[in-house]
C-alpha atoms as an extended CHARMM CRD file, in Angstrom:
* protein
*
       100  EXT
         1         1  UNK       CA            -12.7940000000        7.9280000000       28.1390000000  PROA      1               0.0000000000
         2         2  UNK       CA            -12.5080000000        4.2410000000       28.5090000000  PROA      2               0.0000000000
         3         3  UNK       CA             -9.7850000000        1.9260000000       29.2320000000  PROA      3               0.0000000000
         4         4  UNK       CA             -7.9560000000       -0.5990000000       26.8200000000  PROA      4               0.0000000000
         5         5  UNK       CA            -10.2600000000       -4.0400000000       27.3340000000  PROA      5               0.0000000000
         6         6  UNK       CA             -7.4290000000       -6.1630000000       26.3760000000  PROA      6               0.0000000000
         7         7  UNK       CA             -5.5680000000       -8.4540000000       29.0350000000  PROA      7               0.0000000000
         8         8  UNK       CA             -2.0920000000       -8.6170000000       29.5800000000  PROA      8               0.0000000000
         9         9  UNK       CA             -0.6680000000      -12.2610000000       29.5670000000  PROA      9               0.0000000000
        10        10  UNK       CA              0.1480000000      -11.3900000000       33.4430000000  PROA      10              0.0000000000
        11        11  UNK       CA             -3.9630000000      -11.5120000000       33.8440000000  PROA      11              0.0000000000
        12        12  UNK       CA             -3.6060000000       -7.6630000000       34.1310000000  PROA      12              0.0000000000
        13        13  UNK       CA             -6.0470000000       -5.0280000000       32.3390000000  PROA      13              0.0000000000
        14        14  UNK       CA             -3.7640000000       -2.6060000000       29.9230000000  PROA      14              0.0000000000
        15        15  UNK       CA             -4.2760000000        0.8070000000       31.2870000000  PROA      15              0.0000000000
        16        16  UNK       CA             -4.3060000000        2.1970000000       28.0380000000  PROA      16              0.0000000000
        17        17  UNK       CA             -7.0430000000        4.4670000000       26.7860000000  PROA      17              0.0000000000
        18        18  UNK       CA             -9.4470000000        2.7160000000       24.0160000000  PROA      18              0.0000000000
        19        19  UNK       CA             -9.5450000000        4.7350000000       20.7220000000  PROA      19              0.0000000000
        20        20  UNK       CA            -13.1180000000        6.2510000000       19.8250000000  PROA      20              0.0000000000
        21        21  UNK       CA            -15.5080000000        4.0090000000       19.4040000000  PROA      21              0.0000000000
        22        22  UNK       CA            -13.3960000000        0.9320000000       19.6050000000  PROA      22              0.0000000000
        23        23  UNK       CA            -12.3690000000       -1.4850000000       23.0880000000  PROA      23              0.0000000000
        24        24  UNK       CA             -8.8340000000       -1.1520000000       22.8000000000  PROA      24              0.0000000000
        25        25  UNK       CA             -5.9560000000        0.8260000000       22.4950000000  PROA      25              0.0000000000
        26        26  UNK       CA             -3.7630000000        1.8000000000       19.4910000000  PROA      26              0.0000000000
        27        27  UNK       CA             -1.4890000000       -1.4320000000       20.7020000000  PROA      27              0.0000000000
        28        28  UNK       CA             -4.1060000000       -3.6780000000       20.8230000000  PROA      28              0.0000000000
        29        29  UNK       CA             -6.6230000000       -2.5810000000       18.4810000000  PROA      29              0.0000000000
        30        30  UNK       CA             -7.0440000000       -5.4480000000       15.2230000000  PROA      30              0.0000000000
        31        31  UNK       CA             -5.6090000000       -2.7710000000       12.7510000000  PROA      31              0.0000000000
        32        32  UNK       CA             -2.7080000000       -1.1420000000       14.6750000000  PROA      32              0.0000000000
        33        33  UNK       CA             -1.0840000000        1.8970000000       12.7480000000  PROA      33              0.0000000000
        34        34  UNK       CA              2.3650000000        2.7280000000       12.4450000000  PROA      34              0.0000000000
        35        35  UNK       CA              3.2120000000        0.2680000000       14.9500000000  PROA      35              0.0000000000
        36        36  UNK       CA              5.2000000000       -2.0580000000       12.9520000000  PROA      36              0.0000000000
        37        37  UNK       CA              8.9530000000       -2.3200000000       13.3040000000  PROA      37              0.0000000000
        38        38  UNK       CA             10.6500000000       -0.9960000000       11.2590000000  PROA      38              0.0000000000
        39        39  UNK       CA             13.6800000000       -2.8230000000        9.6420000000  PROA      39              0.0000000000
        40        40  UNK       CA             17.3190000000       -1.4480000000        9.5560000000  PROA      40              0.0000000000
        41        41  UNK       CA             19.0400000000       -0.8270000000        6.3580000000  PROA      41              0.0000000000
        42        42  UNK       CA             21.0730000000       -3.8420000000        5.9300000000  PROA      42              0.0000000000
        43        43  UNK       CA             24.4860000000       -2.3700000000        5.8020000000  PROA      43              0.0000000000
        44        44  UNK       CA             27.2340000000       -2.2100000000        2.7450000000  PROA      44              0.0000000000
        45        45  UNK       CA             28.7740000000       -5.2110000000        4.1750000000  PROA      45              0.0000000000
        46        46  UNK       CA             25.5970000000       -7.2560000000        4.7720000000  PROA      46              0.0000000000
        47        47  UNK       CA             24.3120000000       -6.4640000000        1.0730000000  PROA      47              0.0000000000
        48        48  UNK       CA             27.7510000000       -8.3940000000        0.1370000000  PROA      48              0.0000000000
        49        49  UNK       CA             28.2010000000      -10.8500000000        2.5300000000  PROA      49              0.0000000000
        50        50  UNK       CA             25.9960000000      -13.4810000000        0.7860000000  PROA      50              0.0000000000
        51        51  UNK       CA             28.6430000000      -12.8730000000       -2.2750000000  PROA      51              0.0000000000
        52        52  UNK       CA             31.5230000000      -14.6180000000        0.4370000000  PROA      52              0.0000000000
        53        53  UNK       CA             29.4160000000      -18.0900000000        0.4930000000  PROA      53              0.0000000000
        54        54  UNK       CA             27.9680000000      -17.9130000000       -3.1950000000  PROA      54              0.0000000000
        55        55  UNK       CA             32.2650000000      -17.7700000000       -4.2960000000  PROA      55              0.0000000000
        56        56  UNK       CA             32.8030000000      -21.7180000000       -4.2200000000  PROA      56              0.0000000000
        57        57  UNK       CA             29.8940000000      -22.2640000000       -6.2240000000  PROA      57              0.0000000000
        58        58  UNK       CA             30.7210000000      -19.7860000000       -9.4130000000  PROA      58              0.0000000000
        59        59  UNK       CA             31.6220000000      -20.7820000000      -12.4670000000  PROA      59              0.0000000000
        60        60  UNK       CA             33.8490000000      -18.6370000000      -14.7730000000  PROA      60              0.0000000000
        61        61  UNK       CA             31.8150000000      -16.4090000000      -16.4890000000  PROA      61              0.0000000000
        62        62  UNK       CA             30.1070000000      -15.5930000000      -12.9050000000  PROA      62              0.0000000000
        63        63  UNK       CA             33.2100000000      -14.9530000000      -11.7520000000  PROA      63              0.0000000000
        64        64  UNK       CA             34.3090000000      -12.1060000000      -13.9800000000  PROA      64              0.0000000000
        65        65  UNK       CA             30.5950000000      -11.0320000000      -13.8960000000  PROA      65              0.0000000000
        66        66  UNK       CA             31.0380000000      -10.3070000000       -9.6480000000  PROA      66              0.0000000000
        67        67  UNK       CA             34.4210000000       -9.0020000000      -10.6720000000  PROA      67              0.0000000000
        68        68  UNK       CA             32.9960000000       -6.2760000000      -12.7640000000  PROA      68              0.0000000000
        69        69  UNK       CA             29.8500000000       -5.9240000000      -10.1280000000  PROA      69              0.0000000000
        70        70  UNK       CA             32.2090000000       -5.5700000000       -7.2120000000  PROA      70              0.0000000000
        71        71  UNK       CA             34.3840000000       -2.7330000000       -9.3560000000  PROA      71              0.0000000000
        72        72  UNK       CA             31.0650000000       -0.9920000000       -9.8360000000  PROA      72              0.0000000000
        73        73  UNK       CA             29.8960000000       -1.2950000000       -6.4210000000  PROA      73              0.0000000000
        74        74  UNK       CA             33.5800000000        0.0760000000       -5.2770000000  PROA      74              0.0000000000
        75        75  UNK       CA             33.7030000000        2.8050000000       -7.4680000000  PROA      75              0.0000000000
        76        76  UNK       CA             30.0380000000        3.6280000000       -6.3310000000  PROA      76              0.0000000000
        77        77  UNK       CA             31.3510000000        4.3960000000       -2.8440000000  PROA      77              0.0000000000
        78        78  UNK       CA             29.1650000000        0.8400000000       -2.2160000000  PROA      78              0.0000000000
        79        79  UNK       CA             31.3500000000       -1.5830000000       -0.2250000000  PROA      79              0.0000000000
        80        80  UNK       CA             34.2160000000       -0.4860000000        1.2660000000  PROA      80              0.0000000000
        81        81  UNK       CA             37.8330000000       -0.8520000000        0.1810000000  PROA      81              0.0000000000
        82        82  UNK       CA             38.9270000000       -3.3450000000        2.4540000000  PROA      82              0.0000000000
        83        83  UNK       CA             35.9350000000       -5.8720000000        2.2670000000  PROA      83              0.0000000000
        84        84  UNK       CA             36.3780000000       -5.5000000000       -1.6380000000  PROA      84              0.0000000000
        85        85  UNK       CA             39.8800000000       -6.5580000000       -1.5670000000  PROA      85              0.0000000000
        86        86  UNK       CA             39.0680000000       -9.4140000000        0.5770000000  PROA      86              0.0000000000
        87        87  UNK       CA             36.0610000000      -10.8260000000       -2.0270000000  PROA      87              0.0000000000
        88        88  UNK       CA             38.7150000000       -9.9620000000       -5.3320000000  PROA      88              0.0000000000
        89        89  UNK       CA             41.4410000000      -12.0490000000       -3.4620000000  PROA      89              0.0000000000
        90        90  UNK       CA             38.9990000000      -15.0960000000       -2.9950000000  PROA      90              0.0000000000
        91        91  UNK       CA             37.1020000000      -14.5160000000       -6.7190000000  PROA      91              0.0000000000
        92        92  UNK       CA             41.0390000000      -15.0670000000       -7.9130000000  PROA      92              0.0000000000
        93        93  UNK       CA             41.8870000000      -17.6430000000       -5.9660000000  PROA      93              0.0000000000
        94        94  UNK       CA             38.3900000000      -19.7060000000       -7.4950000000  PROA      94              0.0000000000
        95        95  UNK       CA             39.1160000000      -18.7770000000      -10.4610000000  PROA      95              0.0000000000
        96        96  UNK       CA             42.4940000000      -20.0910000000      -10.5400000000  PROA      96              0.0000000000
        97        97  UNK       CA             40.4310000000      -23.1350000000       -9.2160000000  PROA      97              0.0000000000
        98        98  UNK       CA             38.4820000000      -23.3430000000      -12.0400000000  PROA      98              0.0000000000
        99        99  UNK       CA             40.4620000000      -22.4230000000      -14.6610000000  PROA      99              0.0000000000
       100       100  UNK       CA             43.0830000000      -24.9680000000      -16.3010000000  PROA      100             0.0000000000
């Protein structure tokens, strides 16, 4: 078996094994497998959190269009009660904004 040819940044050999028939480890090899990270879920509060800063911005129709998305998402077991109430009370306030 032969060791990993790659050096560390410290100037250091890896003391990894080398796959078969290639110089360097499964970390260092050019086509690493399964080695990627792996992203969280984004939680139900991150999937609506860009909804809070997109609020100024919406006209009325969009407005009652998130209204009805954010009933469907709460209904859905998708965003939590709480949260919900808190992007209803500022979709009403804008569209008492917007509205004459």
């Amino acid at each position: 078996m032969q060791n990993c040819r790659y050096i560390l940044v410290t100037g250091d050999r890896c003391r990894g094994i080398a796959l078969s028939h290639r110089p360097y480890c499964r970390h260092h090899s050019e086509n690493p497998r399964n080695h990627q990270p792996k992203a969280k879920p984004l939680t139900r509060r991150q999937l609506w959190r860009g909804l809070a800063t997109e609020i100024p911005q919406l006209e009325v129709e969009e407005v009652f269009a998130t209204i009805q998305r954010l009933m469907d998402a709460l209904c859905g077991n998708e965003i939590s009660h709480r949260y919900a109430g808190k992007l209803l009370q500022a979709l009403s306030h804008r569209l008492r904004e917007i509205t004459p």
